[in-house]
C-alpha positions in Angstrom: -0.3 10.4 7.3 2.6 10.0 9.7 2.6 6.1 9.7 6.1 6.2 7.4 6.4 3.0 7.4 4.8 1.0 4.2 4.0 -2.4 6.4 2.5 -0.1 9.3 0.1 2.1 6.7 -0.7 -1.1 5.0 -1.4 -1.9 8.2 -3.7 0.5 8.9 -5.5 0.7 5.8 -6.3 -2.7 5.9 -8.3 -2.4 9.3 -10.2 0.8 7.8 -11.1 -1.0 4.7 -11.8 -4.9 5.9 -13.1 -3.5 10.1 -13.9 -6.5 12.3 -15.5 -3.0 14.7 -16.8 0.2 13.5 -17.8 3.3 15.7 -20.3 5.5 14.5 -20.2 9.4 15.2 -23.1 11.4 13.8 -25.8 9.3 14.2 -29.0 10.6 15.8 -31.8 9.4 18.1 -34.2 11.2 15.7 -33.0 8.8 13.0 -32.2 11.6 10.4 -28.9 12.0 10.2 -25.9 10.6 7.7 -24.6 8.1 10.7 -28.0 6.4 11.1 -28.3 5.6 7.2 -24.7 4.3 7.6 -25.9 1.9 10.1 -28.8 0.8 8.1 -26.5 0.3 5.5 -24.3 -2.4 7.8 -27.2 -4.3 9.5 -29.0 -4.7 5.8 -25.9 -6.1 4.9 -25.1 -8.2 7.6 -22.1 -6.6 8.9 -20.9 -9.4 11.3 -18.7 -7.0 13.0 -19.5 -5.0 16.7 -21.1 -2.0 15.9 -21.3 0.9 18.2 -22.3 4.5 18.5 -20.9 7.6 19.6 -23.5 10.1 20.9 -23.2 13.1 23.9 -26.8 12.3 24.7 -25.7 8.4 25.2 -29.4 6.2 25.0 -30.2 4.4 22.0 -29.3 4.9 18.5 -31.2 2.4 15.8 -31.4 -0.2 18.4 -27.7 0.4 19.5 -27.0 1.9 23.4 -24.7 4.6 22.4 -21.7 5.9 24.1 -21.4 9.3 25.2 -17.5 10.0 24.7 -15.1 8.0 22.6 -12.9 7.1 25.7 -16.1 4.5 26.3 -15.7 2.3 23.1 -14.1 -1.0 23.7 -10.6 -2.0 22.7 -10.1 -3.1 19.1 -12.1 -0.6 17.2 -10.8 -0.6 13.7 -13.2 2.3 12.2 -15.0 5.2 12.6 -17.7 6.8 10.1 -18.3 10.2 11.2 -20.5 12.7 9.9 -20.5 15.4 12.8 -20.1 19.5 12.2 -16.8 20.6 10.9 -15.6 21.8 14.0 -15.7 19.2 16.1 -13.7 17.1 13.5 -10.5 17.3 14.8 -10.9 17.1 18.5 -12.9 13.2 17.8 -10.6 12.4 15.4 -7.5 12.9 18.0 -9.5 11.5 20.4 -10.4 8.4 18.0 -6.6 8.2 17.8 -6.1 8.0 21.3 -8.3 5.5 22.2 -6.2 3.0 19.3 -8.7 3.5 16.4 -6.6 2.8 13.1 -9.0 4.8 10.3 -11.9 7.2 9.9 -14.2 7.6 7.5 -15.2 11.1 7.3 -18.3 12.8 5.3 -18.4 16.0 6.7 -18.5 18.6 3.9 -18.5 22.6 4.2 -15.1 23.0 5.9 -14.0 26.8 6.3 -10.8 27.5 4.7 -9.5 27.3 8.8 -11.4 24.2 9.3 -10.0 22.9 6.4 -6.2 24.1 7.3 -6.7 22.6 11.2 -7.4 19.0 9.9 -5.2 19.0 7.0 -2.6 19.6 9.6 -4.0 17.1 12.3 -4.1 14.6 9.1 0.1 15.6 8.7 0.9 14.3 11.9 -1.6 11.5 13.0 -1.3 7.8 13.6 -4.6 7.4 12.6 -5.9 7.0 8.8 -8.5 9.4 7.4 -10.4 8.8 4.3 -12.2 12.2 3.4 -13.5 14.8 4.2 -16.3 15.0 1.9 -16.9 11.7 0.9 -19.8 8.9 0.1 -18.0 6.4 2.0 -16.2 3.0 1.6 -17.8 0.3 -0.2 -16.0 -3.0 1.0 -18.3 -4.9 -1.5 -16.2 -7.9 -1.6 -16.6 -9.2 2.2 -20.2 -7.1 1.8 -19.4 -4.1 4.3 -20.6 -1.3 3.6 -19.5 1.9 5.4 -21.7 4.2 3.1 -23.5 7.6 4.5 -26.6 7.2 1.6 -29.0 4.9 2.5 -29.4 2.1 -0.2 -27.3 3.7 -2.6 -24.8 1.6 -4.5 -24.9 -0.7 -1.8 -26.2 -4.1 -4.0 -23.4 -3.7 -6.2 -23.0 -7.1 -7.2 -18.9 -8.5 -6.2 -16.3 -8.9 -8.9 -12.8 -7.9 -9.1 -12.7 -3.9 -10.1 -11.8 -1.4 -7.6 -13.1 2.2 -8.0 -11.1 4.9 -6.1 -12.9 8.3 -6.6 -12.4 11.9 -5.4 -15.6 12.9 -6.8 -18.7 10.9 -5.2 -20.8 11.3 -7.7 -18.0 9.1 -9.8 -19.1 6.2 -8.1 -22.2 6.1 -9.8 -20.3 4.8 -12.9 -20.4 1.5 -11.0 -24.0 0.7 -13.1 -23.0 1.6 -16.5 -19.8 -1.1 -16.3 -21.5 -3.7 -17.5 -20.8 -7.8 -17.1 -18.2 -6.4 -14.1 -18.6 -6.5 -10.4 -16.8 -4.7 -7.9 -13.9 -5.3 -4.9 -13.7 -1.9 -3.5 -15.7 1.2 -3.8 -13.7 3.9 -2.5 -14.6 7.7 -2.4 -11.7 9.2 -1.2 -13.2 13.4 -1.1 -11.0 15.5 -0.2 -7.8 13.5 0.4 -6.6 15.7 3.6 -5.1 11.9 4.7 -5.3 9.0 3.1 -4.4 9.3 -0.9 -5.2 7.7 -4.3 -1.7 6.5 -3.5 -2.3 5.1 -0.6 -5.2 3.1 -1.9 -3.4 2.2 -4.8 -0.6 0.8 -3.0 -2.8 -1.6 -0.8 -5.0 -2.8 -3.2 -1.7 -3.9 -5.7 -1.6 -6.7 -2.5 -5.3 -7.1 -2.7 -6.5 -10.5 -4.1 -9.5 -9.9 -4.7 -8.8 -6.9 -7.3 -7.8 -7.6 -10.8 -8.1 -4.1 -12.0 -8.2 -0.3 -10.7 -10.1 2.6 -12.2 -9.1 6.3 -10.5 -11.3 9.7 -10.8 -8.5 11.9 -10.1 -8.7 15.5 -9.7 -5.1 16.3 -8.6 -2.3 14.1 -7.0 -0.7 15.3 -3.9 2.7 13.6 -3.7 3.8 12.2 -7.2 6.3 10.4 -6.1 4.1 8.4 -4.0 1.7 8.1 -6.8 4.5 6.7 -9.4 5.9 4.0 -6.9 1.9 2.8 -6.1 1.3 2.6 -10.0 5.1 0.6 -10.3 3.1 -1.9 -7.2 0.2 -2.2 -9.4 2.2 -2.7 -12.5 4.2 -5.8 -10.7 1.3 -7.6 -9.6 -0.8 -7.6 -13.3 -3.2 -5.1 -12.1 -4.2 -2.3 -14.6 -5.0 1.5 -13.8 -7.1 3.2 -16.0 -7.7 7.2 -14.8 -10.2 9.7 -15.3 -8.6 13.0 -14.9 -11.5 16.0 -14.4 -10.7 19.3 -14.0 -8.8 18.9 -17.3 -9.4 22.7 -19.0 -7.7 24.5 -16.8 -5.4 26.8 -19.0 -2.6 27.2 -16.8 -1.5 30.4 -14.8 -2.3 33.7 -17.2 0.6 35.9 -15.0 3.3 33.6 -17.6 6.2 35.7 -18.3 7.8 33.0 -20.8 6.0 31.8 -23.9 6.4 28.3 -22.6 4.0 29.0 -19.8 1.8 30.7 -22.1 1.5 27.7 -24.2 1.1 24.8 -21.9 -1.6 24.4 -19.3 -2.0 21.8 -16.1 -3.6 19.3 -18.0 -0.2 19.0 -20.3 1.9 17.8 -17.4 -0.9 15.1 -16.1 -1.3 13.8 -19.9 2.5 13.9 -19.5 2.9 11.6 -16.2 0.1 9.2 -17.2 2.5 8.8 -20.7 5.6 7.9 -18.5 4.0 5.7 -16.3 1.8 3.9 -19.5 -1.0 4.7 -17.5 -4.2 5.1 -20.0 -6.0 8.2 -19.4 -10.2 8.4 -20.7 -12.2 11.6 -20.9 -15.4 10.2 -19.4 -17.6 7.9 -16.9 -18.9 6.1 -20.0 -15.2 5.9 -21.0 -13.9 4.1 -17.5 -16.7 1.9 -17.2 -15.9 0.3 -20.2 -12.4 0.0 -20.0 -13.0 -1.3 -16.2 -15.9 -4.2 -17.7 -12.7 -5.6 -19.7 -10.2 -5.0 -17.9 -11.4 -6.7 -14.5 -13.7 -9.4 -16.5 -12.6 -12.6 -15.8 -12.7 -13.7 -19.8 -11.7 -10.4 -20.5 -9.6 -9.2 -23.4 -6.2 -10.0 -23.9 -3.3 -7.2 -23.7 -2.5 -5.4 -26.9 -0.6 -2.7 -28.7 -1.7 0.1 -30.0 -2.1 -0.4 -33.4 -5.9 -1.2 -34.8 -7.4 -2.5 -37.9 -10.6 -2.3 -38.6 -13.0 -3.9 -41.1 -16.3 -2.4 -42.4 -18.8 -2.9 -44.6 -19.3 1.1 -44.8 -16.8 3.7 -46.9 -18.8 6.6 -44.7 -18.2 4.0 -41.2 -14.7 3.4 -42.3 -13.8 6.9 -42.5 -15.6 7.8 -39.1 -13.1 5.1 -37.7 -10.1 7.3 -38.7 -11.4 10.4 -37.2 -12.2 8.8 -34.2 -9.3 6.9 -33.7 -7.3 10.4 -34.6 -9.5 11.9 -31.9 -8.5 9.3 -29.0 -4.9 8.7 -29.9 -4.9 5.2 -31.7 -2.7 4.3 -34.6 -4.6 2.5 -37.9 -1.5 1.4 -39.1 -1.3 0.7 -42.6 -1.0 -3.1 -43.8 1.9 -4.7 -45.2 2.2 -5.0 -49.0 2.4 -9.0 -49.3 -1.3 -8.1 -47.0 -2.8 -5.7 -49.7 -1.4 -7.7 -52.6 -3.8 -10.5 -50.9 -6.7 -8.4 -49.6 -6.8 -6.5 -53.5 -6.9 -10.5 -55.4 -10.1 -10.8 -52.7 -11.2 -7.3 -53.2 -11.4 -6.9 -56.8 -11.7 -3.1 -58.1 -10.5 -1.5 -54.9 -7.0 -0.4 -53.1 -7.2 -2.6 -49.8 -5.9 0.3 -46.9 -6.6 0.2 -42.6 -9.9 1.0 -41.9 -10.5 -1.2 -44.9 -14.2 -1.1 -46.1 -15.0 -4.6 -47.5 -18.8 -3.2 -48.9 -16.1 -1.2 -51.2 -15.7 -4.3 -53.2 -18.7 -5.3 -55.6 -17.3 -8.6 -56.5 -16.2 -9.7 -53.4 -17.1 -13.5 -52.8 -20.2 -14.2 -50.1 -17.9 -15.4 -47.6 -15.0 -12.5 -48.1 -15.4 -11.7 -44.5 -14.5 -15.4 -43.2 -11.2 -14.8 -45.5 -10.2 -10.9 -45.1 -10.4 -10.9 -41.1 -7.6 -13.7 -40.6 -5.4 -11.4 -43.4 -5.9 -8.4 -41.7 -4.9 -10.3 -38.0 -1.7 -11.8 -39.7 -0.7 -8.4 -40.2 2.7 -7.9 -38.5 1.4 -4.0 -38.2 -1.7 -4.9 -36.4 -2.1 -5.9 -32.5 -6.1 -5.9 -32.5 -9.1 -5.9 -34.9 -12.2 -4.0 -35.0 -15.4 -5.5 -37.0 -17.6 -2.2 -37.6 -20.8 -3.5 -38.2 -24.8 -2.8 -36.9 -25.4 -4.6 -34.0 -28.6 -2.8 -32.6 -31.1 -4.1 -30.2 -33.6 -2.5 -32.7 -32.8 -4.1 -35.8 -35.4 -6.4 -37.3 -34.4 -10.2 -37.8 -34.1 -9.5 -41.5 -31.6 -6.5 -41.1 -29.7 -9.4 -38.2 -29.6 -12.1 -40.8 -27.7 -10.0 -43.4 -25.0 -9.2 -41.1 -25.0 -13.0 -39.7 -21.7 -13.2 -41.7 -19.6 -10.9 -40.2 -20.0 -11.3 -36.6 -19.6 -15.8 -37.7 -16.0 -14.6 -39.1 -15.3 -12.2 -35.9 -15.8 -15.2 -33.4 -14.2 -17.4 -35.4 -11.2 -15.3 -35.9 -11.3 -14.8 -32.0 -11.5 -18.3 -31.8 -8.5 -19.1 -33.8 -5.8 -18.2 -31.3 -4.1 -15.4 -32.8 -3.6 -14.0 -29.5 -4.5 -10.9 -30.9 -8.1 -9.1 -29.3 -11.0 -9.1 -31.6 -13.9 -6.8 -31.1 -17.4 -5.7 -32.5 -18.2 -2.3 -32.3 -21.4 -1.0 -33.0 -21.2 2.7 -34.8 -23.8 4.4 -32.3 -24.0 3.9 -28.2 -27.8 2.5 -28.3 -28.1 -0.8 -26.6 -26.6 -4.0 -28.9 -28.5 -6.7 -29.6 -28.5 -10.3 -27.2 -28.8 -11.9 -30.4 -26.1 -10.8 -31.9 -23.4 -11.2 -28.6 -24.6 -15.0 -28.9 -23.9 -15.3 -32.8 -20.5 -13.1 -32.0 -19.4 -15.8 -28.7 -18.1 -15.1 -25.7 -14.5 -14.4 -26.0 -15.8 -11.5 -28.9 -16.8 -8.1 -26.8 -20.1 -6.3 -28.7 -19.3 -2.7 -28.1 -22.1 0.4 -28.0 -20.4 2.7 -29.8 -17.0 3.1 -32.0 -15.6 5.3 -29.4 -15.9 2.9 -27.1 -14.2 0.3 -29.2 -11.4 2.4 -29.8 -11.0 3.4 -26.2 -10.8 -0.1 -25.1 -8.3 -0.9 -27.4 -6.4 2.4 -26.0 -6.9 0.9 -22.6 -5.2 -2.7 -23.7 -2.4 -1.0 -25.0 -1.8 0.7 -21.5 0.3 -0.7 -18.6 2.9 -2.6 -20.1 5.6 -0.7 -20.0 7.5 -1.1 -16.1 7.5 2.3 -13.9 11.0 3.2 -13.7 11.1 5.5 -10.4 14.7 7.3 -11.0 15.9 8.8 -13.8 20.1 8.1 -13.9 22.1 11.2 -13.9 24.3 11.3 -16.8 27.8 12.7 -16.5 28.9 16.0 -18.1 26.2 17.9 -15.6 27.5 19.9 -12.7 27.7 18.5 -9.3 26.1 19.2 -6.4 28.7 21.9 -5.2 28.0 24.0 -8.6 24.1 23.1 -8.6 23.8 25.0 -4.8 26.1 27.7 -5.7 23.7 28.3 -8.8 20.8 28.2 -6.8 21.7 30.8 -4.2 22.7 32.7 -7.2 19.5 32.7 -8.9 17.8 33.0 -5.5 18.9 36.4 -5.3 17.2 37.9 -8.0 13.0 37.6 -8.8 11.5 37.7 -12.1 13.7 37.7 -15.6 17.1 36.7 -14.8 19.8 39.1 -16.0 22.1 38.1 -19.4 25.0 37.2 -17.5 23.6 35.2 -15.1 21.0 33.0 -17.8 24.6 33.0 -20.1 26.2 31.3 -16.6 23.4 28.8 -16.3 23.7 27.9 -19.9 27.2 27.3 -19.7 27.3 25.2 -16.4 24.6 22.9 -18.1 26.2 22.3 -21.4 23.8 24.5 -23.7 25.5 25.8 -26.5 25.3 29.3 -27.4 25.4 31.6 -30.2 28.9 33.4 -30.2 27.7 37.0 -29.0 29.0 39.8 -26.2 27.5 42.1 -24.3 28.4 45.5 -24.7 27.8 49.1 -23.7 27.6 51.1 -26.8 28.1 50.9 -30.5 31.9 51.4 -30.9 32.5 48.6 -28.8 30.1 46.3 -30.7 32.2 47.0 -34.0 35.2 46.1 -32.8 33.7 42.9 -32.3 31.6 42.4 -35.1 34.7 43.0 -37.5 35.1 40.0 -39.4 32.0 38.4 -37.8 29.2 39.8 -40.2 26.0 39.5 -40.3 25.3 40.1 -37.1 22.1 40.5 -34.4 21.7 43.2 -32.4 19.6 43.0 -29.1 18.7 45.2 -26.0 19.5 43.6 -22.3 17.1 44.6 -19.8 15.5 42.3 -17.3 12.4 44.8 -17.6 12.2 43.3 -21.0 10.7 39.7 -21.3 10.4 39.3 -25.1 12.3 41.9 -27.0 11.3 41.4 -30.6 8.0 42.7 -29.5 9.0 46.1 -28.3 11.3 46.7 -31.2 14.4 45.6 -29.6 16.3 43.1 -31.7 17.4 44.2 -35.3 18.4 41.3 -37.5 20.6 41.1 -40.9 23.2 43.5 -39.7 25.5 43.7 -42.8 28.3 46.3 -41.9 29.3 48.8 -38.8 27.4 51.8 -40.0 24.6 49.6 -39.9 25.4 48.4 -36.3 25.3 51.9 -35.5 21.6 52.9 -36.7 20.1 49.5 -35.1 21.7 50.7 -31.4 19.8 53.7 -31.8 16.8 52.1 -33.1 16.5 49.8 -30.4 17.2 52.6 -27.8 14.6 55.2 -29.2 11.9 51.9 -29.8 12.2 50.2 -26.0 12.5 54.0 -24.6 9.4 54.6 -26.0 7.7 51.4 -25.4 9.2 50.3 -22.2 9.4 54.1 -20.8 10.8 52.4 -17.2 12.9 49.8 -18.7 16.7 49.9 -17.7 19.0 49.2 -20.4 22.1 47.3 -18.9 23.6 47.4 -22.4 23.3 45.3 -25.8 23.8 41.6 -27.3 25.6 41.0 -30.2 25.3 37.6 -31.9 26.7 36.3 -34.5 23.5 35.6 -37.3 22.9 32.1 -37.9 21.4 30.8 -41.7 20.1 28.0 -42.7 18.3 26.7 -40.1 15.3 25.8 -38.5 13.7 27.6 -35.5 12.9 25.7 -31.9 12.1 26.4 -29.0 12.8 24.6 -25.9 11.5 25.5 -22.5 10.7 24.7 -19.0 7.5 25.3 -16.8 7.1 24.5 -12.7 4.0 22.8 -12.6 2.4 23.6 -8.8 1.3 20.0 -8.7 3.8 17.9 -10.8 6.8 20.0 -10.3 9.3 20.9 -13.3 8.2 20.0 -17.1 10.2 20.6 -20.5 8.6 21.5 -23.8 10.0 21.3 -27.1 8.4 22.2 -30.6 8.7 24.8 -33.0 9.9 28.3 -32.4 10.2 31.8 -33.6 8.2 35.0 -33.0 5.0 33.0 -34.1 5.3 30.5 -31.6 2.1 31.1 -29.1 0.1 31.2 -32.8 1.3 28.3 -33.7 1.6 26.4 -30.4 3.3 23.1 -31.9 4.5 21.9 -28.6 4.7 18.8 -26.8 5.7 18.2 -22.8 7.1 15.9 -20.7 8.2 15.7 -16.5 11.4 16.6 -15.7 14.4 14.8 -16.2 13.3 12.9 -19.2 14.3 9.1 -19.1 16.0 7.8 -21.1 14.6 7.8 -25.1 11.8 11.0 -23.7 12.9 13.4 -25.5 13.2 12.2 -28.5 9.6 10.8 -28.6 8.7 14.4 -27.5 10.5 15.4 -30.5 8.5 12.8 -32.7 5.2 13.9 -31.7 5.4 17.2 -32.9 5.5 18.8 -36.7 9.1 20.3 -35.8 9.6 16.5 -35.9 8.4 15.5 -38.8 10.0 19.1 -40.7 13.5 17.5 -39.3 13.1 14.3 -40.3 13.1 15.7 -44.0 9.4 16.5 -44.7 9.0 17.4 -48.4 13.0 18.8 -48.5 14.8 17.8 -51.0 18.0 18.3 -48.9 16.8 15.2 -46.7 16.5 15.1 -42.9 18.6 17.0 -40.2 20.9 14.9 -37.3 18.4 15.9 -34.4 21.0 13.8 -31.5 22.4 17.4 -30.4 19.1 18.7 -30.1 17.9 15.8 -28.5 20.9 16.2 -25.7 19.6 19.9 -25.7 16.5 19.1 -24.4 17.9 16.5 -21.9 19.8 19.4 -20.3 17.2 21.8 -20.2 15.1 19.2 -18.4 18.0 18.8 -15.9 18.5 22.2 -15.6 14.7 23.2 -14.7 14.9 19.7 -12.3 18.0 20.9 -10.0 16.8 24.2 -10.1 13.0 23.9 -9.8 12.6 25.4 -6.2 14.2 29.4 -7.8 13.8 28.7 -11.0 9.8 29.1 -12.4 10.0 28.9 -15.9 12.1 29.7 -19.1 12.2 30.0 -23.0 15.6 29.3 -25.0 13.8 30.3 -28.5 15.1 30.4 -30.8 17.4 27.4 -30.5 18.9 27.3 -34.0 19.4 24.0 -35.9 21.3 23.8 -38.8 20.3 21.9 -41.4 21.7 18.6 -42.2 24.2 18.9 -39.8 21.4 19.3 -36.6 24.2 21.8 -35.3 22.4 23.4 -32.4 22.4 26.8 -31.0 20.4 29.0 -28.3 20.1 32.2 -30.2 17.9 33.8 -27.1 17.2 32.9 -23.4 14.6 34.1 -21.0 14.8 32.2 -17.6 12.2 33.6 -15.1 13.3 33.0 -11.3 10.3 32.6 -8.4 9.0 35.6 -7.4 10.0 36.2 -3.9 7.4 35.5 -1.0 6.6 38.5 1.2 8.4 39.1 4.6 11.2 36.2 3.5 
């Protein structure tokens, strides 16, 4: 959209989403066509508004005296719906904009990769909003407008205060399964070609009537827009929750860098929604139950993410783990002064989170009244889960026994801990009435566990504030050095040679292993006298990953050895690489005692640069311990990317009896790798520094191998 200005695309969306005058092109005198259902929609509704038609053949369109060309609608139009053939898109929609229209709502599907290239490009430079192509419509279900192209569909969603902003339609759909919640805005945004998730986002954080947002995203167009409309949001109270389809797409297969190899697209979403605290579900079922609580007016209360649940099952209680493992939520486990208490409760079993009450055969007859107010003391615990039958099918007998457990969950939510209390029921069949009434209003009855844990997931989200800058630290080079790098690196396509990856590592701070670059054997003994045991490797930018062609020999103890590796390394590549150019050979000094990492950087296409960290070696596509995050890392990033992988917990001193390893110069490692891949993302397309040797103990860190790729060059540039 060209309207720059924030107040004037406000502005604009405003009049497309709450129209006083809405112009409809596609609409037929044979009453067939996507336009007339549109206007069926609006009179059914009571659309208060003028209403007109657009139509070559003028005469009368459902009772409406149509106009042949848009330069005959009135002044003050604020909308148009069109559903017209792709090629006449663009010429109405400039002449829409001439005639002072502020939006369009377009349907039309089936562009032609020109088509769709001509209105993208209109959509760049117009003063007029489009929502679409390919889309259902707007819902305005709040002030009851609906500018909808399917005829009775959707449009007696009942009015609450959750906004659904969909590129998929058929997303909308979701709207019945979000139960106890009505609806603000029902936005299908298709294609996005002009107006954004962004964009929507952005107005409806002013919106008064929305308490909550749910997105079905399939790919954000301008992050940065998307970040500051999600820091809007997070300033006025009003959760996002996203649905991100499209999610198994493994990445581009052309990688030349095992970090590319390893992550896909989805990595770098998971990894904004992370940084923005935004909570991310994995189905329809998944948003419309997050959306019910979120935008319910008693809804729950905010929480962390740390569960307990109780049970009266050893099999339900152990479910819960492997659930809650499966949708990223800690069970944290309790306090000791709280098992000391829960075990004088529990006689002749070892109280632990999910803790399964039925465990206990001498527990008293109220033990749930008592255990559910320990477990919600628990300094470790922000919410609590009561896992317990709660079927529409179960007989009053099978009701009664359980009568008990939902009593203590609504009096524990009635207690004011502040802290959320929930019933889920273990399968997704319909809950019993009965049941909600004995459990009371401010206690949720969930259909299924997964549902229970995701909503808990979902309260844990948007807390944190969207910060939109990360602060440049010093000891990084300046803008000077940063563009004489770049039209460096521009200059060469594909692996980067050793001298130039040596110069990036250097300008950014990354230590290196002590090594040279030689020509031939003699000179690599003068160098490695004293300096034993050494590495030896082959340098040729027609060799990506050299250990796998035979061209890196390890352990080298003395110079006769040196000698035999060089030709060992030149008779291997030669044979394996036959058109490899050998611009001569590394020699590092051997590091011991370490542990292997790896550390790279990928150019998303959508999210631009990302850094991965976990562990390395030759292994590391097998063993694929990574984790991602968007680069530059804020502040305290990378060391939570650290933490969440099993390199983490190996450093931190996992089963060593030497204890854990000082990971702060590693940390800084990864910091400047980020940076690096950030200034230099528009040359630079990925890179591996693996190994990255860190010492034990010490966390001494050192890049024992580098592989940065640059962009391939674009044809006729």
């Amino acid at each position: 959209m060209l309207i720059y200005d924030a107040a004037g695309r406000r502005s604009a969306i405003d009049r497309l989403l709450r129209p006083g005058s809405i112009a409809v092109l596609g609409a037929s005198a044979t009453r067939v066509a996507g336009g007339n259902e549109a206007i069926r929609n609006l009179r059914r509704a009571g659309f208060a508004g003028s209403l007109h038609v657009v139509h070559p053949a003028g005469g009368v369109v459902e009772g409406i005296k149509a106009h042949r060309t848009v330069a005959e609608l009135p002044d003050g139009v604020d909308v148009a719906l069109l559903n017209i053939p792709a090629s006449s898109l663009v010429p109405a929609l400039s002449e829409l904009e001439n005639r002072g229209v502020a939006g369009a709502v377009v349907a039309t599907a089936g562009l032609t990769a020109e088509e769709g290239a001509s209105l993208r490009e209109f959509c760049s430079n117009a003063r007029i909003v489009v929502n679409g192509p390919n889309c259902m419509g707007v819902l305005n279900v709040a002030d009851g407008v609906p500018m909808w192209f399917y005829e009775g569909m959707l449009t007696d969603v009942a009015a609450g205060h959750a906004a659904l902003v969909t590129q998929s339609g058929s997303a909308s759909f979701l709207a019945r399964a979000a139960e106890g919640v009505g609806f603000s805005f029902i936005i299908s945004s298709g294609n996005e070609m002009g107006a954004s998730t962004a964009d929507y986002l952005d107005w409806l954080a002013d919106d008064t009537q929305t308490k909550a947002i749910g997105v079905v995203m399939e790919s954000i167009r301008d992050v940065r827009a998307f970040e500051a409309a999600v820091g809007r949001c997070r300033l006025a109270g009003k959760p996002v929750v996203v649905l991100k389809v499209g999610r198994t797409d493994a990445g581009s297969q052309a990688s030349v860098a095992h970090t590319g190899a390893i992550v896909g697209r989805d990595d770098a979403y998971v990894a904004l929604f992370r940084r923005l605290d935004v909570p991310l579900v994995s189905d329809y079922d998944e948003l419309a139950v997050a959306l019910s609580h979120l935008a319910s007016p008693g809804g729950l209360l905010a929480a962390g993410p740390r569960a307990a649940v109780v049970t009266d099952s050893g099999g339900e209680a152990a479910l819960a783990a492997d659930v809650a493992a499966r949708l990223g939520v800690d069970f944290p486990q309790f306090e000791e002064h709280t098992v000391r208490t829960l075990a004088e409760l529990l006689p002749g079993m070892q109280p632990r989170n999910p803790l399964d009450v039925g465990g206990s055969p001498g527990a008293a007859e109220d033990v749930y009244q008592q255990v559910m107010p320990i477990v919600a003391a628990d300094a470790n615990v922000d919410s609590v889960v009561l896992l317990v039958e709660a079927l529409a099918s179960m007989s009053e007998e099978e009701t009664s026994y359980a009568a008990g457990m939902y009593e203590a969950a609504r009096a524990l939510a009635e207690s004011g801990t502040g802290k959320p209390v929930v019933i889920a029921s273990p399968t997704s069949a319909s809950v019993s009435t009965q049941v909600q009434q004995m459990a009371g209003p401010r206690v949720p009855v969930l259909r299924g566990l997964a549902n229970a844990v995701t909503t808990l997931r979902v309260l844990a989200g948007n807390q944190q504030p969207v910060v939109p800058d990360v602060e440049r630290p010093a000891g990084l080079p300046g803008p000077d050095a940063v563009e004489a790098l770049r039209s460096e690196v521009s200059a060469h396509s594909g692996p980067l040679p050793v001298p130039v990856c040596r110069r990036l590592l250097d300008a950014y701070g990354i230590p290196v292993v002590s090594s040279v670059l030689v020509k031939d054997a003699a000179e690599a003994q003068r160098w490695a006298d004293g300096r034993y045991p050494v590495v030896v490797k082959v340098a040729s930018a027609d060799v990506s990953h050299r250990s796998e062609v035979g061209g890196v020999v390890t352990g080298v103890e003395a110079a006769e050895q040196l000698a035999a590796a060089f030709k060992g390394i030149e008779s291997s590549v030669t044979s394996l690489v036959p058109h490899a150019l050998i611009d001569g050979y590394e020699v590092q000094e051997q590091v011991r005692d370490a542990d292997e990492v790896l550390v790279g950087f990928v150019r998303d296409p959508a999210l631009g640069p990302t850094v991965t960290v976990g562990t390395g070696g030759v292994l590391v596509e097998l063993i694929g311990d990574v984790s991602l995050g968007l680069a530059p890392l804020a502040p305290g990033e990378a060391s939570e990317l650290l933490n969440r992988t099993r390199l983490g917990r190996l450093l931190a001193g996992y089963r060593r009896q030497d204890g854990a390893t000082d990971t702060g110069a590693l940390v800084d490692l990864i910091e400047r790798c980020a940076w690096l891949a950030a200034d230099l993302a528009d040359v630079l397309a990925e890179g591996d520094f693996n190994p990255v040797m860190v010492e034990r103990g010490s966390g001494r860190v050192r890049v024992v191998d580098a592989l940065i790729v640059a962009s391939a060059k674009t044809k006729g540039l």
